[in-house]
FIKOLZA-1660 file (N, C-alpha, C; in steps of 0.1 Angstrom, whole numbers, plus 5000, padded with zeros to 4 digits):
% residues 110
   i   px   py   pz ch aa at
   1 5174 5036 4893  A  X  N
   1 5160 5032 4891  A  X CA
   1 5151 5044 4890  A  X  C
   2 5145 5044 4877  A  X  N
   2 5133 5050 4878  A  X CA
   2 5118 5049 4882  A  X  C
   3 5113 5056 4889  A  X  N
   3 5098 5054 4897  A  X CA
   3 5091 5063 4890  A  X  C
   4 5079 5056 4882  A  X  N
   4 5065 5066 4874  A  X CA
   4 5061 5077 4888  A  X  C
   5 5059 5085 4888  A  X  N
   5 5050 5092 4897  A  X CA
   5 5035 5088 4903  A  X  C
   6 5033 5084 4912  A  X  N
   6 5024 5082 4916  A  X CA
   6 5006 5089 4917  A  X  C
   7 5001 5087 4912  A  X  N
   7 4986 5088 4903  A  X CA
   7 4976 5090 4919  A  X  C
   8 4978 5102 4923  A  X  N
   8 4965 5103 4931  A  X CA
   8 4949 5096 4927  A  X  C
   9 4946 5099 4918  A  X  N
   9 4938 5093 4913  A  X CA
   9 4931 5082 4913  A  X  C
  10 4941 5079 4911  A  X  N
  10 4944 5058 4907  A  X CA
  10 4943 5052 4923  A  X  C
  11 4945 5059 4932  A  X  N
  11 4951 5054 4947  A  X CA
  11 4965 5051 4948  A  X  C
  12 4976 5054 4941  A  X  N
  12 4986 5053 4938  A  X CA
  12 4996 5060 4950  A  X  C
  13 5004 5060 4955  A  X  N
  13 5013 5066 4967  A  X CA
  13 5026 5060 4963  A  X  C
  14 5034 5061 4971  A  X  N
  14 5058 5058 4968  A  X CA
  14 5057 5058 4986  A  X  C
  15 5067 5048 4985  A  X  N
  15 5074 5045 4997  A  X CA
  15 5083 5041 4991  A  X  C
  16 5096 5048 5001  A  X  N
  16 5107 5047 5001  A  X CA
  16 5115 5037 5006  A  X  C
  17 5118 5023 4996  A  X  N
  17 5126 5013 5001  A  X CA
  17 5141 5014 4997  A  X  C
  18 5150 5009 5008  A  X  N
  18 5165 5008 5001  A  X CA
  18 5169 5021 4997  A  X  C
  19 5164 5029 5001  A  X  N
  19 5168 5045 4995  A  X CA
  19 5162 5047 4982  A  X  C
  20 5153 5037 4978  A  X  N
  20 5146 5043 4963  A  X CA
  20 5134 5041 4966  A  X  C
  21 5124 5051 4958  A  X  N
  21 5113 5054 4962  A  X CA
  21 5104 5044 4955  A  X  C
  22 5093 5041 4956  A  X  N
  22 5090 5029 4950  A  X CA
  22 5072 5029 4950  A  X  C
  23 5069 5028 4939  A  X  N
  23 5054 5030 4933  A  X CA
  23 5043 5022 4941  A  X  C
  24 5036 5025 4947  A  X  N
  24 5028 5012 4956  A  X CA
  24 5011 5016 4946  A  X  C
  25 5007 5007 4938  A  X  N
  25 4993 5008 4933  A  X CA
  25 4984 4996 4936  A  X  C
  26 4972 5000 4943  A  X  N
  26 4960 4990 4944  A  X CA
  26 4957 4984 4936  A  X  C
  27 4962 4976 4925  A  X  N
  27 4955 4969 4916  A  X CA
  27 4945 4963 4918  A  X  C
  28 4936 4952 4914  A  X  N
  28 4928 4947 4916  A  X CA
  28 4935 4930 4922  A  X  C
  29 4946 4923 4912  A  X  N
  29 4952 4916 4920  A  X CA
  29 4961 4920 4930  A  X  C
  30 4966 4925 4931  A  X  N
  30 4976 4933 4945  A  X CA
  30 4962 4929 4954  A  X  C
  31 4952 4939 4951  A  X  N
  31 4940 4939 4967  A  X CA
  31 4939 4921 4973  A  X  C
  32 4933 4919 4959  A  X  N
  32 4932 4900 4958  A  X CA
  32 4945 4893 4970  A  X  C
  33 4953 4898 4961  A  X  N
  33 4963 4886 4971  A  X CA
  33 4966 4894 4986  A  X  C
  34 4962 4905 4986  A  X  N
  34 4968 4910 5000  A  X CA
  34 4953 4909 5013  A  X  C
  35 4942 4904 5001  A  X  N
  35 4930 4899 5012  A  X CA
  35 4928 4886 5014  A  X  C
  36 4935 4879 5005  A  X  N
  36 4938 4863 5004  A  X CA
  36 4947 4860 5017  A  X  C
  37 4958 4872 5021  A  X  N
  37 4969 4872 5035  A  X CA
  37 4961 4875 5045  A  X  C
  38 4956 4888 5043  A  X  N
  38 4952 4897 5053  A  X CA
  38 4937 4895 5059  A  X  C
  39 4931 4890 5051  A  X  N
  39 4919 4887 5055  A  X CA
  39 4909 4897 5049  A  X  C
  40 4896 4899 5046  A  X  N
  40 4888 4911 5041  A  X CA
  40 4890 4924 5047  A  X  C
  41 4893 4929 5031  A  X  N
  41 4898 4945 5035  A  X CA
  41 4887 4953 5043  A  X  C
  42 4879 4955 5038  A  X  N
  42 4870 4962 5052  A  X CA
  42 4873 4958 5067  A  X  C
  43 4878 4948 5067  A  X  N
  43 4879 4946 5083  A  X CA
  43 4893 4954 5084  A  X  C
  44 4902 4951 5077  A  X  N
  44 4912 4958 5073  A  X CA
  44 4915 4974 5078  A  X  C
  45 4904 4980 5071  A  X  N
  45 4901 4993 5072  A  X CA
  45 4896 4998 5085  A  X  C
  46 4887 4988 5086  A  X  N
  46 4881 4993 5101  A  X CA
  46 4890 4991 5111  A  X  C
  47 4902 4984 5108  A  X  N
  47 4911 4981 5124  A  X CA
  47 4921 4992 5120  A  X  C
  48 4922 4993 5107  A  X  N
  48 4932 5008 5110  A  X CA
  48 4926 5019 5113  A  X  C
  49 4912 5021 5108  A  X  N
  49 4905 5034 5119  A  X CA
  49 4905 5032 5131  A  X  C
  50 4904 5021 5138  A  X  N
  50 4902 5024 5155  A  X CA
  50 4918 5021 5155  A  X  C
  51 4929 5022 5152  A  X  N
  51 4943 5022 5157  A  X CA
  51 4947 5005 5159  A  X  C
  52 4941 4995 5154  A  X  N
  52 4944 4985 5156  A  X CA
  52 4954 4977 5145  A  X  C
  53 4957 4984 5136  A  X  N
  53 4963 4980 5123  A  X CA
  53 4978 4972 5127  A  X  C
  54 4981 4962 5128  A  X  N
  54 4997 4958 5129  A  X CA
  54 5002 4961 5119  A  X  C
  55 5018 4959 5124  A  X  N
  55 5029 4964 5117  A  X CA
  55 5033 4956 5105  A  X  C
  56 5026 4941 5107  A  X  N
  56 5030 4932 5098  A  X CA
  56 5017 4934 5082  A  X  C
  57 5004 4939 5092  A  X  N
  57 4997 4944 5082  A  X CA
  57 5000 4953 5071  A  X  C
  58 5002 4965 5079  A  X  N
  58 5002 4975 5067  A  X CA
  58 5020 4974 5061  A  X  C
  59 5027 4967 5066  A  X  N
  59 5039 4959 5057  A  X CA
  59 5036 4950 5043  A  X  C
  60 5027 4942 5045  A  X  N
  60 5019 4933 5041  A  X CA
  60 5014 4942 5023  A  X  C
  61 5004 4945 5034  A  X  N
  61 4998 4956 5022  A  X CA
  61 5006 4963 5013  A  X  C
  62 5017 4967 5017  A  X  N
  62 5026 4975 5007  A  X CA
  62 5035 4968 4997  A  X  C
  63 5036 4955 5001  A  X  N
  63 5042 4941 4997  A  X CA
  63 5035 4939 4985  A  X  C
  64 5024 4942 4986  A  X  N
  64 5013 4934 4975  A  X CA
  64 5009 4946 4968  A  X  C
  65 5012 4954 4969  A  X  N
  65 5007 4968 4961  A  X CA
  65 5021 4971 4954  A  X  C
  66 5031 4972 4958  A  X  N
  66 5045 4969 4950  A  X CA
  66 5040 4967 4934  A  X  C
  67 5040 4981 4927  A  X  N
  67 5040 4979 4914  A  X CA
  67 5054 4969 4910  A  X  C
  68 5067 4974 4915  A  X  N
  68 5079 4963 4911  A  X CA
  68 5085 4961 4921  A  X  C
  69 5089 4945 4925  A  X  N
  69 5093 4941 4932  A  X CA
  69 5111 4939 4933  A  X  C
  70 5110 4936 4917  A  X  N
  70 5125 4934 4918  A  X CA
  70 5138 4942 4927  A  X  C
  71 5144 4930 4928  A  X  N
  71 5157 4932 4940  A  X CA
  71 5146 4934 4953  A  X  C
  72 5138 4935 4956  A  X  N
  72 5136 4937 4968  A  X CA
  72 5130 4920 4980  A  X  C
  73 5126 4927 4989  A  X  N
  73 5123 4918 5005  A  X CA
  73 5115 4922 5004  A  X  C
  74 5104 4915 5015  A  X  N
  74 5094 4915 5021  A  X CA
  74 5101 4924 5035  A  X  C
  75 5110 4916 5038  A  X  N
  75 5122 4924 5055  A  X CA
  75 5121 4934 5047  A  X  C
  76 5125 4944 5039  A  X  N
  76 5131 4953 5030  A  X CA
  76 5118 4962 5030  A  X  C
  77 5108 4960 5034  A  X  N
  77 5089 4966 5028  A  X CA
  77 5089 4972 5043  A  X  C
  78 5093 4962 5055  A  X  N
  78 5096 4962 5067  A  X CA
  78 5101 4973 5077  A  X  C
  79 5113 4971 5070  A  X  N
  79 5123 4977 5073  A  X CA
  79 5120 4994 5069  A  X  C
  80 5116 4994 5056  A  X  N
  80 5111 5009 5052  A  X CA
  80 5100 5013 5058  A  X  C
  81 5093 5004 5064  A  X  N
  81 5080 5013 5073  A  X CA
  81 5088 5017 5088  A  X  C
  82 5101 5008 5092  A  X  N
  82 5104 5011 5105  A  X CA
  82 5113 5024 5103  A  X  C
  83 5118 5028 5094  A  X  N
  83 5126 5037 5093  A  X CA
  83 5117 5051 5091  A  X  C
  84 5110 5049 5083  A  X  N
  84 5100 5063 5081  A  X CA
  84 5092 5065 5096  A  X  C
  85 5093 5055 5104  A  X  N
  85 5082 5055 5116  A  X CA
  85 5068 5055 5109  A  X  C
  86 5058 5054 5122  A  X  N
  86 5046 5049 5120  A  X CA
  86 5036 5059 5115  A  X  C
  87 5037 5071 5115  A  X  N
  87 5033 5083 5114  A  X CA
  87 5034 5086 5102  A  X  C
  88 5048 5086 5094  A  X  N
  88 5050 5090 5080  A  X CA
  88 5044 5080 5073  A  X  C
  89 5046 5065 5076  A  X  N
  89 5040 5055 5069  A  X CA
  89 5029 5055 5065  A  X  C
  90 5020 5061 5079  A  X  N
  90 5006 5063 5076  A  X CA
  90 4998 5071 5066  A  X  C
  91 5009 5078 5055  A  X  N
  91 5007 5090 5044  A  X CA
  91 5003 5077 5036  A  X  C
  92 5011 5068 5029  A  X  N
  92 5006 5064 5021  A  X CA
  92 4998 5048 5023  A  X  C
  93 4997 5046 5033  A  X  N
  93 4985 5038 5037  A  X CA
  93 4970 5043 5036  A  X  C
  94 4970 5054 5038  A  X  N
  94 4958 5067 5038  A  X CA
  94 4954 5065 5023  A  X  C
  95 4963 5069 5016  A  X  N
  95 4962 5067 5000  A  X CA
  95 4954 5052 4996  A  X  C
  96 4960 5048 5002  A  X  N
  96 4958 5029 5001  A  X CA
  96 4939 5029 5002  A  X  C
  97 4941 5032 5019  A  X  N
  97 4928 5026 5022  A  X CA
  97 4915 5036 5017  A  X  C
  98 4920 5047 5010  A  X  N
  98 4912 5051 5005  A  X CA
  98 4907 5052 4993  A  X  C
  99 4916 5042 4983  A  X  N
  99 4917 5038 4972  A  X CA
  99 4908 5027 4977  A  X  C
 100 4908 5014 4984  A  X  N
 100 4898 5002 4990  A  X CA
 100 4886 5010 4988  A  X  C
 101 4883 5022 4997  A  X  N
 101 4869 5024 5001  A  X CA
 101 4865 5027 4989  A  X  C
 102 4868 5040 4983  A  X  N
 102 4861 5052 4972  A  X CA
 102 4866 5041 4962  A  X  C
 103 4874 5036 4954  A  X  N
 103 4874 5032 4943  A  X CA
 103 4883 5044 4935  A  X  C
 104 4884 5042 4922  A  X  N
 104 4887 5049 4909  A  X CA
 104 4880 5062 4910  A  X  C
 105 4884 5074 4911  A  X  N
 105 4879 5087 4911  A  X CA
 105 4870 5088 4896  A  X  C
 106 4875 5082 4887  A  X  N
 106 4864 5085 4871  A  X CA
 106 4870 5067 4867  A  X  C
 107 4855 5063 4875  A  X  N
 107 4854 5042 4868  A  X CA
 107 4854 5046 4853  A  X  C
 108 4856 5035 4848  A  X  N
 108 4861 5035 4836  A  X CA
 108 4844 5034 4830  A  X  C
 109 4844 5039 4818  A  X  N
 109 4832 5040 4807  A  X CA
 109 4828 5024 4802  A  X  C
 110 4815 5028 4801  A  X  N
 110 4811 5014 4798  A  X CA
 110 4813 5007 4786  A  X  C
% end
């Protein structure tokens, strides 16, 4: 399997599932359905700044940010954050939630 490189830019980050690295991008539906689960992302954000973020959360989130899903689990999204530990995971959650706050580095032209 091949994985595009991930677009600083864009909010774009890779986690590593199943031993393949795997494109996680904030779309606008990805955010949708992962606030439709998770509840509004600013609250979101603010429980991962004070350290309150569960494990099912930022699992969640990477679920729904999943440019491609195929072959994979939700256990599998899981399972890759328990393996990297909570520390490394938190590289591309950082990506994440700072793609939520700031937006698109250059919004698109009118």
């Amino acid at each position: 399997m091949s994985v595009n490189p991930a677009n600083p830019h864009r909010g774009e980050a890779t986690l590593v599932v199943a031993g393949q690295p795997r494109l996680l991008r904030p779309s606008f539906t990805a955010l949708v359905a992962a606030e439709e689960e998770l509840g509004p992302l600013f609250a979101l954000v603010e429980r991962a700044g004070a350290g309150q973020l569960r494990l099912a959360e930022m699992a969640a989130l990477f679920w729904h940010c999943l440019a491609e899903r195929a072959g994979l689990t939700r256990e599998a999204v899981g399972e890759a954050v328990m393996a990297l530990g909570l520390a490394a995971a938190s590289k591309p959650l950082r990506v994440l939630l700072g793609q939520i706050l700031q937006g698109a580095a250059d919004p698109p032209s009118p």
